[in-house]
DRENMAR-145528 format. One line per field, with one value per atom (N, C-alpha, C): x, y, z; atom name. Coordinates in steps of 0.1 Angstrom, whole numbers. Layout:
<rokes>
u X, ...
v Y, ...
w Z, ...
marba CA, ...
</rokes>
This chain:
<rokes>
u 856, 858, 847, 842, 833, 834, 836, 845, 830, 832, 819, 826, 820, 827, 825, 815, 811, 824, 825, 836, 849, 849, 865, 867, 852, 856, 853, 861, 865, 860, 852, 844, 851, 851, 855, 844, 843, 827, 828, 823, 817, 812, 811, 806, 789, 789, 774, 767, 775, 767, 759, 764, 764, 748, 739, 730, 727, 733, 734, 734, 742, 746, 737, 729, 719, 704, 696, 681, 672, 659, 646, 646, 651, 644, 654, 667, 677, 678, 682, 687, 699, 703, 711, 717, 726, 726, 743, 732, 749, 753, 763, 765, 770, 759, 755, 764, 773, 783, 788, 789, 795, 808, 821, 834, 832, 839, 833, 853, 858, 871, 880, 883, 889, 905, 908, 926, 925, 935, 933, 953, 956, 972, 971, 979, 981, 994, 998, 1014, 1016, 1031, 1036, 1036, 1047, 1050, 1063, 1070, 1085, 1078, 1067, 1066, 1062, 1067, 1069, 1048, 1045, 1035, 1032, 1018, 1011, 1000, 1000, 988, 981, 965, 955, 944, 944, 934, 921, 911, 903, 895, 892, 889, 873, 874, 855, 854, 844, 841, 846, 852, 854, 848, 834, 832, 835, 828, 835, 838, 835, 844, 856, 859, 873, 870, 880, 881, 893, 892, 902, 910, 927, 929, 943, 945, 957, 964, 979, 988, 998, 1003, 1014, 1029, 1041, 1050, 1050, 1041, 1042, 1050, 1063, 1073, 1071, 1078, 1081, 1070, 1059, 1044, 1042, 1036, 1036, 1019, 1014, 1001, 1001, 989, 985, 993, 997, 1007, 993, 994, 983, 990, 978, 986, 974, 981, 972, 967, 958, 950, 950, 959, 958, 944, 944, 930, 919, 923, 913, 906, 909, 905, 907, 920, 926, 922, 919, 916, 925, 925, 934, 932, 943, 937, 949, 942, 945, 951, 966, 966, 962, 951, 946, 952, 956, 959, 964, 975, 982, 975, 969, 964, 965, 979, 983, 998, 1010, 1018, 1009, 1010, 1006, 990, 984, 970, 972, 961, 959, 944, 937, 928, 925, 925, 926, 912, 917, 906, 907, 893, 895, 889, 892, 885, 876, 871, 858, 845, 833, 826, 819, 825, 818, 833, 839, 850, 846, 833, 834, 829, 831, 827, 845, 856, 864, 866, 870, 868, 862, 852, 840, 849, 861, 860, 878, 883, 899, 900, 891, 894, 900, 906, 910, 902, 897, 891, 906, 902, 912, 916, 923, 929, 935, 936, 945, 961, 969, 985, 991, 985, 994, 984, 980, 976, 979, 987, 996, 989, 987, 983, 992, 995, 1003, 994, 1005, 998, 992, 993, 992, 990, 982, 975, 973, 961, 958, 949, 955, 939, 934, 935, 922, 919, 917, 913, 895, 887, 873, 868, 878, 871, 875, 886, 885, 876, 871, 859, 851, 844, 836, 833, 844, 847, 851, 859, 857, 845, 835, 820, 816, 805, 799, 785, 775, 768, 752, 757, 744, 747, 758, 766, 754, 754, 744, 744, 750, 752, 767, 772, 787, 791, 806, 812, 824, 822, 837, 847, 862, 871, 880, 872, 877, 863, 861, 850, 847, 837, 835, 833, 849, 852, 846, 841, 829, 816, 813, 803, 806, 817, 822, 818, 817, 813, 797, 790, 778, 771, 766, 757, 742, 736, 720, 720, 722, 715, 717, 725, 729, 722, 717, 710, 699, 690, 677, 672, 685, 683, 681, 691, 689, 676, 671, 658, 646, 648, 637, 635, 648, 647, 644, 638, 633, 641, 653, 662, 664, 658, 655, 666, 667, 677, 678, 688, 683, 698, 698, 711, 714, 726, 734, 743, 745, 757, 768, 780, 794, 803, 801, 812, 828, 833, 849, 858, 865, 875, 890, 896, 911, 914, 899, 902, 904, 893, 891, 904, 914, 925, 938, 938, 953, 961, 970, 977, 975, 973, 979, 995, 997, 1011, 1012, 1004, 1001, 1006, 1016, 1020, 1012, 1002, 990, 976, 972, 959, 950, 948, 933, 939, 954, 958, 955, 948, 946, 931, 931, 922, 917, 907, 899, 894, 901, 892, 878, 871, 856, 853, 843, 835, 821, 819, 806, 789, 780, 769, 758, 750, 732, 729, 716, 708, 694, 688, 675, 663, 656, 641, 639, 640, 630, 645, 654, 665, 663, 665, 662, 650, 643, 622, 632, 635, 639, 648, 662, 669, 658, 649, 641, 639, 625, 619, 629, 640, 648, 652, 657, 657, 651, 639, 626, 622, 622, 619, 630, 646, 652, 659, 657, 660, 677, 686, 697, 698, 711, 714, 727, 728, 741, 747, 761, 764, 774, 773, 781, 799, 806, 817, 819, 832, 836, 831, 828, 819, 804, 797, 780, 785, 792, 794, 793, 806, 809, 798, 788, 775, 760, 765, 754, 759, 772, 773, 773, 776, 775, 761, 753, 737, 732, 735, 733, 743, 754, 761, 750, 746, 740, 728, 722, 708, 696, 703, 689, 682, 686, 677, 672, 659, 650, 644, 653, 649, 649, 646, 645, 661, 662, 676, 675, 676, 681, 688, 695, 706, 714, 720, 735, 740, 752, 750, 752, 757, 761, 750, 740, 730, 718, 715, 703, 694, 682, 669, 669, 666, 667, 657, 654, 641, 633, 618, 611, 610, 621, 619, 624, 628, 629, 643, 653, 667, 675, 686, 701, 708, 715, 731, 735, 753, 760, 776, 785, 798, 804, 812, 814, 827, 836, 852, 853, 837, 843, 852, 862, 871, 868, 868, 863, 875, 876, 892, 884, 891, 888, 892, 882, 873, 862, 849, 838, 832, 818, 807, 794, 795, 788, 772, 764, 751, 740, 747, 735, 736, 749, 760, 757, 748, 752, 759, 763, 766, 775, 788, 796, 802, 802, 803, 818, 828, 841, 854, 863, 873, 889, 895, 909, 916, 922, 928, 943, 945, 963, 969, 973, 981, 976, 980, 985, 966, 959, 945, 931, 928, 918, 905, 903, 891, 898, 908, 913, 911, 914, 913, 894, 890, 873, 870, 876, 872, 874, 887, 891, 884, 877, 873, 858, 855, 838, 841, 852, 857, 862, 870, 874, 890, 899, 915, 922, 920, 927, 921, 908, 902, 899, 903, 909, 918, 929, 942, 946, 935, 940, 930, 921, 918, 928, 933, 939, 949, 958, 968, 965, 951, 944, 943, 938, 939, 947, 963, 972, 975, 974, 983, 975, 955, 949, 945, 957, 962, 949, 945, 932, 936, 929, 937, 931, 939, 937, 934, 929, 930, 917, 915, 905, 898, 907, 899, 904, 905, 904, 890, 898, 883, 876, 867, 856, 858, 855, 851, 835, 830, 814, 818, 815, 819, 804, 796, 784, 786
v 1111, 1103, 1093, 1093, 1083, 1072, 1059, 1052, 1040, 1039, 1025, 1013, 1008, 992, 983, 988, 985, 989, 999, 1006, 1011, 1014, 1016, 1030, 1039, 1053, 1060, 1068, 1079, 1093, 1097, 1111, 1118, 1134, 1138, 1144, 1145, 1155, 1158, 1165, 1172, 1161, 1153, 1149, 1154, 1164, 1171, 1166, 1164, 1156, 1140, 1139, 1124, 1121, 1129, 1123, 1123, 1126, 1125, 1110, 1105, 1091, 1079, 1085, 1079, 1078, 1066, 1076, 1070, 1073, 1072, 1054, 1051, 1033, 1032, 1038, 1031, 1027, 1020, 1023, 1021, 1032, 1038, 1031, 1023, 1019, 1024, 1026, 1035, 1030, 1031, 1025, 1035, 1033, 1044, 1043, 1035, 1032, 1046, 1050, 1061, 1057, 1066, 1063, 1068, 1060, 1061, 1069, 1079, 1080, 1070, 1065, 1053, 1047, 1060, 1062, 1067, 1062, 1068, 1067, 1076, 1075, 1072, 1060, 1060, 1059, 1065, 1065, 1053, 1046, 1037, 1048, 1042, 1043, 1047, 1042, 1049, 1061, 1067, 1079, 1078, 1063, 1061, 1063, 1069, 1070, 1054, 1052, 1040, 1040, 1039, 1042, 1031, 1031, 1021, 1027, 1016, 1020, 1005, 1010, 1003, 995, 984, 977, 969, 963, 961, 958, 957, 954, 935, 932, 922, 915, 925, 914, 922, 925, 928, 940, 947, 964, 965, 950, 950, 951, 957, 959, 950, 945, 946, 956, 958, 969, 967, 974, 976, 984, 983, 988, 991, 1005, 1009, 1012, 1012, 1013, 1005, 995, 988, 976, 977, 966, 966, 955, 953, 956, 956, 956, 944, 946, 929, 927, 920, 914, 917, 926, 937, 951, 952, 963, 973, 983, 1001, 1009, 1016, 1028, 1040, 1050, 1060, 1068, 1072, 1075, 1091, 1095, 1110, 1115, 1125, 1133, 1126, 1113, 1107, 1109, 1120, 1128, 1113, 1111, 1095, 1083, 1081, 1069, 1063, 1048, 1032, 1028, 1020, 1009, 996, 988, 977, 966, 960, 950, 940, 931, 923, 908, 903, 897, 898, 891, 896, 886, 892, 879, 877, 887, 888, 896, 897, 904, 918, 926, 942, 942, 935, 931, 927, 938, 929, 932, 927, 930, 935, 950, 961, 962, 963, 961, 977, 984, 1001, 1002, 1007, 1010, 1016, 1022, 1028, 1022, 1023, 1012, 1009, 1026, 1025, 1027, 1025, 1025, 1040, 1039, 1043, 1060, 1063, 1075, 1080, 1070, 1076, 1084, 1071, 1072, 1090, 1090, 1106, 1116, 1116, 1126, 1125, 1114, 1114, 1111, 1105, 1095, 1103, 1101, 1108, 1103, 1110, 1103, 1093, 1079, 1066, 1074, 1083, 1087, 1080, 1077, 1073, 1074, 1062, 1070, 1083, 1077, 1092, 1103, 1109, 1116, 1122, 1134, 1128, 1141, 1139, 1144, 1142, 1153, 1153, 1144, 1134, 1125, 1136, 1148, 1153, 1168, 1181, 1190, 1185, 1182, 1187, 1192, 1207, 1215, 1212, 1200, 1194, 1188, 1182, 1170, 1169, 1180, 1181, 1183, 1187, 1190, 1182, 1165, 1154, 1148, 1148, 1139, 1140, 1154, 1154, 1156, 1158, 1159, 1143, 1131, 1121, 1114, 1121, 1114, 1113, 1107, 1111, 1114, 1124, 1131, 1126, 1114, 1102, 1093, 1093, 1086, 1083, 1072, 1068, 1060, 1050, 1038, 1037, 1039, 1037, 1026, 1026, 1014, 1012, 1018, 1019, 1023, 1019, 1027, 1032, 1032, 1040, 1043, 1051, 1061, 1052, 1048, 1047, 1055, 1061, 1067, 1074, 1067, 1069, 1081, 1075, 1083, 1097, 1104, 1116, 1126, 1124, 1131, 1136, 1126, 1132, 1146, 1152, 1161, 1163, 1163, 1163, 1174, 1184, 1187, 1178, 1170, 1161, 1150, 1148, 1128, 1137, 1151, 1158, 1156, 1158, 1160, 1149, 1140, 1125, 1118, 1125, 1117, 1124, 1131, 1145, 1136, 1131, 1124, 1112, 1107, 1090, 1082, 1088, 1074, 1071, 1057, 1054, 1052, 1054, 1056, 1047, 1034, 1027, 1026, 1019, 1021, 1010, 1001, 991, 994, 987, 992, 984, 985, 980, 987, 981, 988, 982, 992, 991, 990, 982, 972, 971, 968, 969, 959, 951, 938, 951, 965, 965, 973, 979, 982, 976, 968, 961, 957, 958, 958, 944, 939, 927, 923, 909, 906, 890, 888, 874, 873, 862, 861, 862, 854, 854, 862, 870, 876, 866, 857, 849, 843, 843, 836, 851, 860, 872, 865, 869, 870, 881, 882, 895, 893, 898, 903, 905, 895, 896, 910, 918, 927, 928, 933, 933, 941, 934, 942, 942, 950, 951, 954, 950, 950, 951, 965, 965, 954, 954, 951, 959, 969, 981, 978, 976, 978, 966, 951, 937, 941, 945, 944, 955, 961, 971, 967, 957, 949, 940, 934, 918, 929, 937, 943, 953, 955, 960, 949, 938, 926, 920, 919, 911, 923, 933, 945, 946, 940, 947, 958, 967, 978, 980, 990, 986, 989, 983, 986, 990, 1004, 1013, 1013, 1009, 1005, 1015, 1023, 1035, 1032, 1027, 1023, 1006, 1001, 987, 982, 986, 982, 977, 984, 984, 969, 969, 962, 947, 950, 937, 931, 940, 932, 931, 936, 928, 921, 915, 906, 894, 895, 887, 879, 891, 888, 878, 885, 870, 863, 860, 846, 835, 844, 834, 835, 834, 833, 842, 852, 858, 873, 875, 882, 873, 869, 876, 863, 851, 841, 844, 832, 839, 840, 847, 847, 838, 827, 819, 806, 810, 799, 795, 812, 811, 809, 805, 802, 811, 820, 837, 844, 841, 852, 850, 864, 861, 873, 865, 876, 885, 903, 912, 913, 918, 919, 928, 921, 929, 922, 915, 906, 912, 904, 908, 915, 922, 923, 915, 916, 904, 915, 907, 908, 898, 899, 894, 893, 885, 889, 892, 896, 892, 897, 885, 880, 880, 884, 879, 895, 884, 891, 892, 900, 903, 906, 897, 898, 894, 899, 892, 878, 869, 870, 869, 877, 877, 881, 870, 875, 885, 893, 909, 897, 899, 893, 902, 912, 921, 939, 937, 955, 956, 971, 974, 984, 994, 1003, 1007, 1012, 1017, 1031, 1036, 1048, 1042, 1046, 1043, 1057, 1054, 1063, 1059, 1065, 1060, 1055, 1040, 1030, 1032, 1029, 1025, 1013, 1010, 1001, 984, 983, 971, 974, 975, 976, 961, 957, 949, 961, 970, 979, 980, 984, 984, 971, 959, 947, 947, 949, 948, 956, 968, 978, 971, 965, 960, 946, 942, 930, 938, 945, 954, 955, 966, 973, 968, 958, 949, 956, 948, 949, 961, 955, 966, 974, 983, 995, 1001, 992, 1001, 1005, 1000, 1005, 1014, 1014, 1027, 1035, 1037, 1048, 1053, 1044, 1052, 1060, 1055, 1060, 1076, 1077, 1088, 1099, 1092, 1099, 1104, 1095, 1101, 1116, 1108, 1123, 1135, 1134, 1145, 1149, 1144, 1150, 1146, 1138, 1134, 1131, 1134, 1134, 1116, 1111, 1096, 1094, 1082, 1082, 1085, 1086, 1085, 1102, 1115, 1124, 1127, 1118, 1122, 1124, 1122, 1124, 1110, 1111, 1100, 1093, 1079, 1075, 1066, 1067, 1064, 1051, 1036, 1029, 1025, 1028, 1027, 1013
w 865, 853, 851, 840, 836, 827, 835, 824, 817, 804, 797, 794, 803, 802, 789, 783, 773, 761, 760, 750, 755, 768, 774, 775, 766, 764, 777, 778, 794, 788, 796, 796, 806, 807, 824, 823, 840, 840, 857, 859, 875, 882, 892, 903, 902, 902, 902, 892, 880, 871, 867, 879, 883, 876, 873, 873, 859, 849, 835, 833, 843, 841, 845, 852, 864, 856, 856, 851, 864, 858, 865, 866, 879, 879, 886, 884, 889, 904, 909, 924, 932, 937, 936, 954, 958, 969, 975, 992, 998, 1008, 1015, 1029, 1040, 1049, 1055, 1070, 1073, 1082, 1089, 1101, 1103, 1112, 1109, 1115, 1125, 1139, 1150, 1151, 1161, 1163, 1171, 1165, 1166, 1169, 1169, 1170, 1187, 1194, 1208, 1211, 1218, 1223, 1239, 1241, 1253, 1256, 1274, 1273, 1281, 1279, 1292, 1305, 1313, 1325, 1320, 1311, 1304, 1303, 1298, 1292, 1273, 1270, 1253, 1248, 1239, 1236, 1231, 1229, 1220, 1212, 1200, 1192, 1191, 1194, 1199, 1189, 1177, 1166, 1168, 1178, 1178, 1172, 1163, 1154, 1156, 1170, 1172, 1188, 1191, 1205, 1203, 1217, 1219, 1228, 1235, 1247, 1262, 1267, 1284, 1283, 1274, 1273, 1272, 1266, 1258, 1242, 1233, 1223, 1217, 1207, 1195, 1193, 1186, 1185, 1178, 1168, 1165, 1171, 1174, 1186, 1171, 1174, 1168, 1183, 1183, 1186, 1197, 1199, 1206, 1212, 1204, 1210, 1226, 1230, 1245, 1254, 1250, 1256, 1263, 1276, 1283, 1287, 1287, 1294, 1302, 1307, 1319, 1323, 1317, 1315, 1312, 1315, 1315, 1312, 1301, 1292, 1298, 1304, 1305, 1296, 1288, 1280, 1278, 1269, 1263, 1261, 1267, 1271, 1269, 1280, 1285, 1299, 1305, 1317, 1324, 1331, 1336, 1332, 1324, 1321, 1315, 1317, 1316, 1311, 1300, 1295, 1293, 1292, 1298, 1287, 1283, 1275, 1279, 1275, 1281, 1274, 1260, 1256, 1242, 1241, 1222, 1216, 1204, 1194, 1182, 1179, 1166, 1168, 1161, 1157, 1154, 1162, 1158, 1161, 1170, 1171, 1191, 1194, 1210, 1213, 1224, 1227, 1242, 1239, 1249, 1261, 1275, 1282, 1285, 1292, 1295, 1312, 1317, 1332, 1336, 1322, 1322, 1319, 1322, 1315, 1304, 1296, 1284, 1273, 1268, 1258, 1248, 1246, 1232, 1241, 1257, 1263, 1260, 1264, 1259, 1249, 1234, 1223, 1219, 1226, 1223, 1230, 1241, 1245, 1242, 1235, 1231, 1222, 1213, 1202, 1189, 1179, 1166, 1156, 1142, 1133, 1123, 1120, 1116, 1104, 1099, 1088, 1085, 1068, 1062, 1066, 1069, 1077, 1064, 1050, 1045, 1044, 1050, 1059, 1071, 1070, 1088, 1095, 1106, 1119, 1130, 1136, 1150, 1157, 1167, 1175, 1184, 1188, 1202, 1199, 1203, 1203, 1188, 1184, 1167, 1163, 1156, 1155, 1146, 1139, 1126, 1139, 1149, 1155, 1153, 1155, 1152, 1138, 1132, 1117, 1112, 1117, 1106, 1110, 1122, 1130, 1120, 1115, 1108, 1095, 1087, 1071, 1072, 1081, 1075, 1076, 1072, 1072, 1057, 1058, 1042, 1049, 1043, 1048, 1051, 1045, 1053, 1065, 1068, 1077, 1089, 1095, 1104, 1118, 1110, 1122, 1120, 1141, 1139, 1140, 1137, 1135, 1128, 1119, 1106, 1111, 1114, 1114, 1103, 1090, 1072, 1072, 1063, 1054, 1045, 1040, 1028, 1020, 1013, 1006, 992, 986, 974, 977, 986, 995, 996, 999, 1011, 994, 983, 974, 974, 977, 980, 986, 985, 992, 994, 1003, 1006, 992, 986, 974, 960, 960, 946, 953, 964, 967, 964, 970, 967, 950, 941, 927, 922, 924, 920, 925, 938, 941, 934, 929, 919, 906, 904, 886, 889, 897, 901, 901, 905, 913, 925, 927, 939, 950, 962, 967, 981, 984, 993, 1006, 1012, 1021, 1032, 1029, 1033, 1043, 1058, 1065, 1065, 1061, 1061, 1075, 1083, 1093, 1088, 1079, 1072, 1083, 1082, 1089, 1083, 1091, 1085, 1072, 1070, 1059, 1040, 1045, 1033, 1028, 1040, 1032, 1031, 1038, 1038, 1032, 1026, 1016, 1013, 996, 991, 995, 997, 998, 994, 991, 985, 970, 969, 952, 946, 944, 931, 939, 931, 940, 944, 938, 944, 959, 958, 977, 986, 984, 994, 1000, 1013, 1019, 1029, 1027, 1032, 1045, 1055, 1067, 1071, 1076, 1075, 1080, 1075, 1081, 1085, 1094, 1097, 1086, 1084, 1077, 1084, 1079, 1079, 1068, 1065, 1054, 1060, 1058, 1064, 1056, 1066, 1053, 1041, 1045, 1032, 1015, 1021, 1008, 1005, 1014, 1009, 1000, 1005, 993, 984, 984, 973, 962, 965, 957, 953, 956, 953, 940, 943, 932, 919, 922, 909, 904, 906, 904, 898, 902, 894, 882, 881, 875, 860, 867, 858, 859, 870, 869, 872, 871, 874, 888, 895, 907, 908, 912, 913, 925, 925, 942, 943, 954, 957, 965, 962, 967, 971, 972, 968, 981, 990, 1005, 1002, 997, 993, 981, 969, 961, 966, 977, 987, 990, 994, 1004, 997, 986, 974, 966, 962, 962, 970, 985, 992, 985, 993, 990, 982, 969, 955, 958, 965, 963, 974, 986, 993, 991, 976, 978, 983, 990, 997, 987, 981, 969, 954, 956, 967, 977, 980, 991, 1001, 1010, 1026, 1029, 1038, 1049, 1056, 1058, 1068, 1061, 1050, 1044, 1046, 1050, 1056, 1065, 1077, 1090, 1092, 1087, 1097, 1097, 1092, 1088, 1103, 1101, 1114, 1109, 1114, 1118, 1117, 1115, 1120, 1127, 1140, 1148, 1139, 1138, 1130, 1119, 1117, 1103, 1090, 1081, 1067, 1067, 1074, 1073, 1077, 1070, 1074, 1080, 1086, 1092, 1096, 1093, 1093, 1090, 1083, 1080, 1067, 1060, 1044, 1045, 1042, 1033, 1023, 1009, 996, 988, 985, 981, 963, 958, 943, 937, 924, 916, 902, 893, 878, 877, 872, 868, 876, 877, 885, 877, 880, 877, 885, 883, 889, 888, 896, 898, 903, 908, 916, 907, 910, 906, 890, 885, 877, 869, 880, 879, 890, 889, 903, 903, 915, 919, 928, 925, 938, 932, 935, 940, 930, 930, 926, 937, 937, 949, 943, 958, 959, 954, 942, 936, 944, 958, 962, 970, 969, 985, 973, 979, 975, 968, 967, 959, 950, 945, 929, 923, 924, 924, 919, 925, 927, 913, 913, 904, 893, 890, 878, 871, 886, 881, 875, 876, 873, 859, 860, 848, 836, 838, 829, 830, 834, 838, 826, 815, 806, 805, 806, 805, 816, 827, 841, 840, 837, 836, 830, 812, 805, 810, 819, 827, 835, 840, 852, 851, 835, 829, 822, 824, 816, 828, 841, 851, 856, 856, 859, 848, 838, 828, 831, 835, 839, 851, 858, 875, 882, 881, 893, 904, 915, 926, 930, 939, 940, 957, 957, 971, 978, 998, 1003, 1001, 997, 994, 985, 972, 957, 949, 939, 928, 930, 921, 913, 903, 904, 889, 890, 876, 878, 865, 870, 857, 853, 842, 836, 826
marba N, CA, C, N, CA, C, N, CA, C, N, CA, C, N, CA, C, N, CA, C, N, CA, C, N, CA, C, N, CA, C, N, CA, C, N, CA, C, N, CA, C, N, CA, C, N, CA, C, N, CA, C, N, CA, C, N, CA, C, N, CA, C, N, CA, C, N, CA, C, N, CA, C, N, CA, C, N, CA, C, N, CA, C, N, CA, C, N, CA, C, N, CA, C, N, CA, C, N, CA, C, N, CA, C, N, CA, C, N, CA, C, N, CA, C, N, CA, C, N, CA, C, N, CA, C, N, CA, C, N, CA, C, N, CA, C, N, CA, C, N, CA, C, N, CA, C, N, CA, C, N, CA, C, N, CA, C, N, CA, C, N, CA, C, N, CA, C, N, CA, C, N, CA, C, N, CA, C, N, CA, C, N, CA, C, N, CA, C, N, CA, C, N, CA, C, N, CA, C, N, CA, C, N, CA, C, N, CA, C, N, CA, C, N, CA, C, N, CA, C, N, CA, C, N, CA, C, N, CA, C, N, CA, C, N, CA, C, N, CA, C, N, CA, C, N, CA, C, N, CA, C, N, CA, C, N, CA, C, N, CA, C, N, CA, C, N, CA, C, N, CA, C, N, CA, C, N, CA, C, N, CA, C, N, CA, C, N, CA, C, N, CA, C, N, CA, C, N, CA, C, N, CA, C, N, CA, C, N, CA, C, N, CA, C, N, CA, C, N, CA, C, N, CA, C, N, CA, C, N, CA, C, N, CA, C, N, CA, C, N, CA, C, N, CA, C, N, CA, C, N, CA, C, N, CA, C, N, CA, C, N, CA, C, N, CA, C, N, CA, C, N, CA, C, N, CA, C, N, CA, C, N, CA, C, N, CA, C, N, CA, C, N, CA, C, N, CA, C, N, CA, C, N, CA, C, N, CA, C, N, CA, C, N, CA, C, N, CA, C, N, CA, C, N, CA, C, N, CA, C, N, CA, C, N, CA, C, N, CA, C, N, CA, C, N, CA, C, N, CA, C, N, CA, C, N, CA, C, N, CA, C, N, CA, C, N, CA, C, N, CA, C, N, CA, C, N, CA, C, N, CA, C, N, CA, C, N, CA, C, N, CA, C, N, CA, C, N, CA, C, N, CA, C, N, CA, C, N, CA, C, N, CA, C, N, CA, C, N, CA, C, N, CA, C, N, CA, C, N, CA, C, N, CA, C, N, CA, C, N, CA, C, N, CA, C, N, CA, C, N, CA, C, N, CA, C, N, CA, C, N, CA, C, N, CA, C, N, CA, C, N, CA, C, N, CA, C, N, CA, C, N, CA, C, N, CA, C, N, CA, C, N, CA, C, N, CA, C, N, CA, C, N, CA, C, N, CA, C, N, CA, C, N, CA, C, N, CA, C, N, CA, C, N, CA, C, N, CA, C, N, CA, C, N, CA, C, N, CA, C, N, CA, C, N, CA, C, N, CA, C, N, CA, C, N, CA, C, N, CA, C, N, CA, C, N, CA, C, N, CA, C, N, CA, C, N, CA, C, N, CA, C, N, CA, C, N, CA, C, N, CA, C, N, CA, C, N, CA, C, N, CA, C, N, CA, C, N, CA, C, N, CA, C, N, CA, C, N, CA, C, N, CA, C, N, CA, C, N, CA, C, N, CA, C, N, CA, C, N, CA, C, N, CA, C, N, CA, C, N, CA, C, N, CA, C, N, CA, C, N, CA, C, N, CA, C, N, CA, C, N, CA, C, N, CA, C, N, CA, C, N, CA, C, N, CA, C, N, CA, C, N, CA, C, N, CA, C, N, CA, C, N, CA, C, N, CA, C, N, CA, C, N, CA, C, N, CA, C, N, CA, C, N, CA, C, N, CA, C, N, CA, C, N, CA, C, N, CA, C, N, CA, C, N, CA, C, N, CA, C, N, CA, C, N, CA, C, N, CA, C, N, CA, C, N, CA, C, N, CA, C, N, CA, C, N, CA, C, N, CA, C, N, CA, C, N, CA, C, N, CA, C, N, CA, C, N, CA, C, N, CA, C, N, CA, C, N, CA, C, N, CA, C, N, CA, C, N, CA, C, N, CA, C, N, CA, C, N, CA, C, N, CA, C, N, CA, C, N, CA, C, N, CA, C, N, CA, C, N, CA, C, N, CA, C, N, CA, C, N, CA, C, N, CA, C, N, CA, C, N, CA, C, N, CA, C, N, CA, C, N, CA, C, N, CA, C, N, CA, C, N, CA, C, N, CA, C, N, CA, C, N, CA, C, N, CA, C, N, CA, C, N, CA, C, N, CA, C, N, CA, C, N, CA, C, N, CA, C, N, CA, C, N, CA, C, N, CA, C, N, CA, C, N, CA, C, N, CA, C, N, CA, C, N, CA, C, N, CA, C, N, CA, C, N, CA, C, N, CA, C, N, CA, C, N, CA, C, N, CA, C, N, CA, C, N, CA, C, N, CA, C, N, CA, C, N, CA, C, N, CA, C, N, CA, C, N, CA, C, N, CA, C, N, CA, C, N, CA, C, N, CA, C, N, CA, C, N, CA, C, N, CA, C, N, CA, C, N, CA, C, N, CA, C, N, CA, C, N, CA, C, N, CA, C, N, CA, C, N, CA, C, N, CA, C, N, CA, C
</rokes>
């Protein structure tokens, strides 16, 4: 779906056509984050399974982690690790209702992860906790086909539409093409539950911003040109960007922000949460997905889109069966 924020009017069209939409100047930015498998089962000593959805390194080859069925879990307690050829792991401390930070016996976490781990599906999505014969083919369909640097435990969903022959075509018609890393985190889906949206708060996530995309945002910037952000992750971290100054000033304003060795890239964190009213500073164009009612990217979308001609999109979508969600359709808002 192609929705004009300008007029509210809804086109339908192919994905492949994406570049009707797109011209010569544009630039076109993506987040190149790759889902690391991130889901791991481990059993008690009862026998009760435990779902350990890994969230970030914590330090020491301990992890962060969301714990499913995990009532009556105790501090140091070891879960043996489903086709983790024996491997343990370790509750090391609770630091949240449904949050602990998991120690492993091995010395590398993420050698498990590679030889047990599940790709973090959406829960409505359901996969047998145990033999699952998607277990290799979600590893790798939940990618997007530039996927690079791991980290993410979600897809940036926008993306997974892509293909090296439609980035080849778009790069044929001189749209420039640059790439932001968002390692997506449990902040970007979690449900709203906050009375008024602006009391939601977003879970920081981790970024990079190379040098070559920083010089690349300065000059479409200074140019004019538009800047197309490929999913509500990329959006996130150029805005970040222009709230703190650094397109096209130096990086070192922010206190999160550091160096990249080599010079001229950021990294860092980003919590901003995007709701109407916002003013778009960087984004001129967006490529994202149809969201779940209550998740902070519909929220985002609507603030791009403008609330009421999101809505009667979506009402359009519904009546013309678009599928919704992490492997739905598209929408491109110009």
């Amino acid at each position: 779906m192609v929705l004009e924020r300008a007029s509210g009017a809804v086109t339908h069209r192919r994905f492949a056509d994406l570049h009707d939409y797109l011209r010569a100047g544009d630039l076109l930015v993506l987040n190149d984050t790759r889902v690391i498998p991130a889901r791991l089962f481990g059993r008690r000593a009862t026998g009760r399974l435990i779902e350990l959805l890994l969230v970030r390194e914590a330090g020491g080859g301990a992890w962060e982690s969301i714990v499913g069925g995990g009532k009556g879990l105790r501090i140091g307690e070891t879960l043996e690790i489903e086709g983790g050829a024996g491997a343990r792991a370790t509750m090391a401390a609770k630091l949240a209702p449904g949050r602990w930070r998991v120690g492993f016996d091995a010395a590398d976490a993420r050698a498990i992860l590679a030889a047990a781990g599940k790709a973090p599906l959406p829960p409505y999505i359901h996969r047998p906790k145990l033999d699952d014969p998607a277990r290799e083919s979600d590893r790798v369909r939940y990618q997007t086909v530039y996927a690079h640097h791991d980290g993410a435990i979600a897809a940036p969903t926008a993306g997974l539409h892509f293909t090296p022959e439609l980035l080849g075509r778009l790069g044929s018609a001189g749209v420039e093409m640059r790439y932001v890393t968002l390692h997506v985190g449990p902040g970007t889906f979690r449900p709203m539950t906050a009375e008024h949206v602006e009391e939601h708060e977003l879970e920081a996530e981790r970024f990079r911003v190379g040098a070559e995309t920083v010089a690349a945002l300065a000059r479409a910037r200074s140019e004019g040109r538009r800047v197309v952000a490929v999913g509500t992750t990329c959006t996130r971290v150029l805005e970040t960007l222009a709230r703190r100054g650094e397109l096209p000033a130096a990086p070192d304003q922010g206190k999160t922000w550091v160096r990249e060795e080599g010079g001229g890239g950021l990294q860092g964190e980003s919590a901003l949460f995007i709701y109407p009213p916002f003013e778009f500073r960087t984004v001129g164009a967006l490529v994202t997905n149809f969201h779940l009612p209550d998740g902070s990217p519909l929220v985002l979308a609507a603030a791009f889109a403008g609330r009421e001609k999101l809505l009667a999109a979506y009402r359009e979508a519904v009546a013309q069966r678009y599928r919704f969600f992490s492997y739905g359709d598209a929408m491109v808002v110009v």
